[in-house]
Each structure stands twice: as C-alpha cells, then as structure tokens.
C-alpha positions as CSV (number, residue, x, y, z in Angstrom):
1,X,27.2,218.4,-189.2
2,X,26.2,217.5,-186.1
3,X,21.9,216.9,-185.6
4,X,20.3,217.9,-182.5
5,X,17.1,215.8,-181.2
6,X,15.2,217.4,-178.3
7,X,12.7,215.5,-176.4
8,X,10.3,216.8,-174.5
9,X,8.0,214.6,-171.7
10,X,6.2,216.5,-168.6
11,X,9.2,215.9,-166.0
12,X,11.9,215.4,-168.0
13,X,12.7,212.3,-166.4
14,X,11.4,209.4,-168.2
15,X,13.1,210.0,-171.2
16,X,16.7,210.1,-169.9
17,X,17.0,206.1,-170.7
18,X,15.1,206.6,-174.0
19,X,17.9,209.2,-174.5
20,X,21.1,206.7,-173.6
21,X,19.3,204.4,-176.4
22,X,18.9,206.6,-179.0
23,X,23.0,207.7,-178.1
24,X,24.0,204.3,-178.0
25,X,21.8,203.2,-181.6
26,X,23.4,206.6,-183.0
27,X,27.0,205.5,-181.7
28,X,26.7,202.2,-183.4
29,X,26.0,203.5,-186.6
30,X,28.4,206.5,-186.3
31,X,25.5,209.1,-186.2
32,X,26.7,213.0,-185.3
33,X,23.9,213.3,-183.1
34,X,23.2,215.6,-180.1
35,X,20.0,214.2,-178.0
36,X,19.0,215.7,-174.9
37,X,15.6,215.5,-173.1
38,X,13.9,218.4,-171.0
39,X,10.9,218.7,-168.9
40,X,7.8,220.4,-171.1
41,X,7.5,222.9,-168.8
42,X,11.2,224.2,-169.4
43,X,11.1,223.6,-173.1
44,X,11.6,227.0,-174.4
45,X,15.3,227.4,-172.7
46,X,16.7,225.4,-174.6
47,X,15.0,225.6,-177.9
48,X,16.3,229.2,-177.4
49,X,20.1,228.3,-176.8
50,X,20.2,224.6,-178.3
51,X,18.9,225.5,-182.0
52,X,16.9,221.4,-181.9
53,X,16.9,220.8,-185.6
54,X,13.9,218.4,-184.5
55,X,11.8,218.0,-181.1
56,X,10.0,215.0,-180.4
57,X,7.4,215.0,-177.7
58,X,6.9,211.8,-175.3
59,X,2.9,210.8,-176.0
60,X,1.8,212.5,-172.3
61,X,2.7,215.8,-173.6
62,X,1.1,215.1,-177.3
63,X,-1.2,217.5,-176.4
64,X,1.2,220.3,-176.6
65,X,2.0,218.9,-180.3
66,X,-0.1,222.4,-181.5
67,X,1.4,224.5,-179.2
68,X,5.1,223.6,-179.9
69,X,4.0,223.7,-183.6
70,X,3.0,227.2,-183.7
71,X,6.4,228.6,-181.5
72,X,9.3,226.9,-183.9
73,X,10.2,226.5,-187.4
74,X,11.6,223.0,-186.9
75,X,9.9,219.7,-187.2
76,X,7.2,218.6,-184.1
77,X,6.4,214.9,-183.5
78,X,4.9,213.0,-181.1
79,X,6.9,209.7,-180.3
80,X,5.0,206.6,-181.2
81,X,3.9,205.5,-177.9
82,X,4.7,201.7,-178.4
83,X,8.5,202.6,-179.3
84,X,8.8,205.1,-176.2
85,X,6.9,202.8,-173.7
86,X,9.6,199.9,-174.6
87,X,12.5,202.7,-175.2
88,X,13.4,201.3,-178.2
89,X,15.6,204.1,-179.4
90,X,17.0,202.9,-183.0
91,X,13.5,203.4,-183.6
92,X,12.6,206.9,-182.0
93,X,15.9,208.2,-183.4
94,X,14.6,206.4,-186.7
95,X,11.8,208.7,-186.6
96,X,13.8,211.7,-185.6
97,X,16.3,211.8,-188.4
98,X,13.4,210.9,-191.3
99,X,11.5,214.1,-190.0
100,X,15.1,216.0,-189.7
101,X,15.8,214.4,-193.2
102,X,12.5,215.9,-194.6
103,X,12.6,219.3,-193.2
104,X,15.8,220.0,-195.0
C-alpha cells in the first residue's frame, strides 16, 4: 500500500530538493511512497484530495505544528531542522515512516 508524505514549508519551494531525496532514498530501498511538498498557505487542498497519511512541517512553519494538529487525524511533525537544512532525506523520510509506522 502505497504511503503518502506531505510536506509543508511557507512557499512550497524549498522543499522540492528535500522531496527528490526522500524519492530517491525511498527508490533505493523499494519504498511505495508518495511525497509531495506544498506551500503552508495552500495546505488544506491537498490534505482534502491527497488523504497524507503523515505531514511533516519544514522548521519555519513549526509554528503551525498546533494548528495542523487540531484540523487532521494523521500524524504532525516538525522536520528536525539539521536534517532539512542539509536535505538529508533517508533521514526526513526516516522520520516520516516511524511516525506513519506508529499511527497505525
């Protein structure tokens, strides 16, 4: 079954290469992953029509951890600002499959 990973930052730019990371770590250890980022302020499209089955936050939006929180029934993190400032995806999708993992 195929995982969806959502990430959230306030453009929705800087985590495209964090993205193609976490695809490529997932594609060398034959994830079924789904990983798309989206600017915060467009968030709830796509948690609407993408069912995320986890959404992780880039740390300048961290502050919307409570807010995302309260609006879905699926896990909330905040991406560990060391692994997202060097876009080390094994590590972010790591963190996204453990909370996935755990939810279930």
């Amino acid at each position: 079954m195929t995982k969806t990973i959502m990430l959230v930052c306030s453009a929705g730019m800087s985590t495209s290469l964090l993205v193609n990371r976490m695809e490529k770590a997932a594609d060398e250890r034959g994830e079924d992953v789904k990983i798309f980022a989206t600017a915060s302020a467009d968030a709830d499209g796509p948690l609407e029509t993408e069912h995320p089955d986890v959404l992780m936050l880039g740390p300048q939006v961290r502050y919307m951890l409570p807010t995302f929180e309260a609006k879905v029934h699926i896990p909330v993190q905040v991406i560990d600002m060391r692994d997202y400032g060097l876009m080390n995806g094994a590590k972010v999708l790591d963190a996204a499959l453990t909370a996935i993992a755990a939810h279930a």
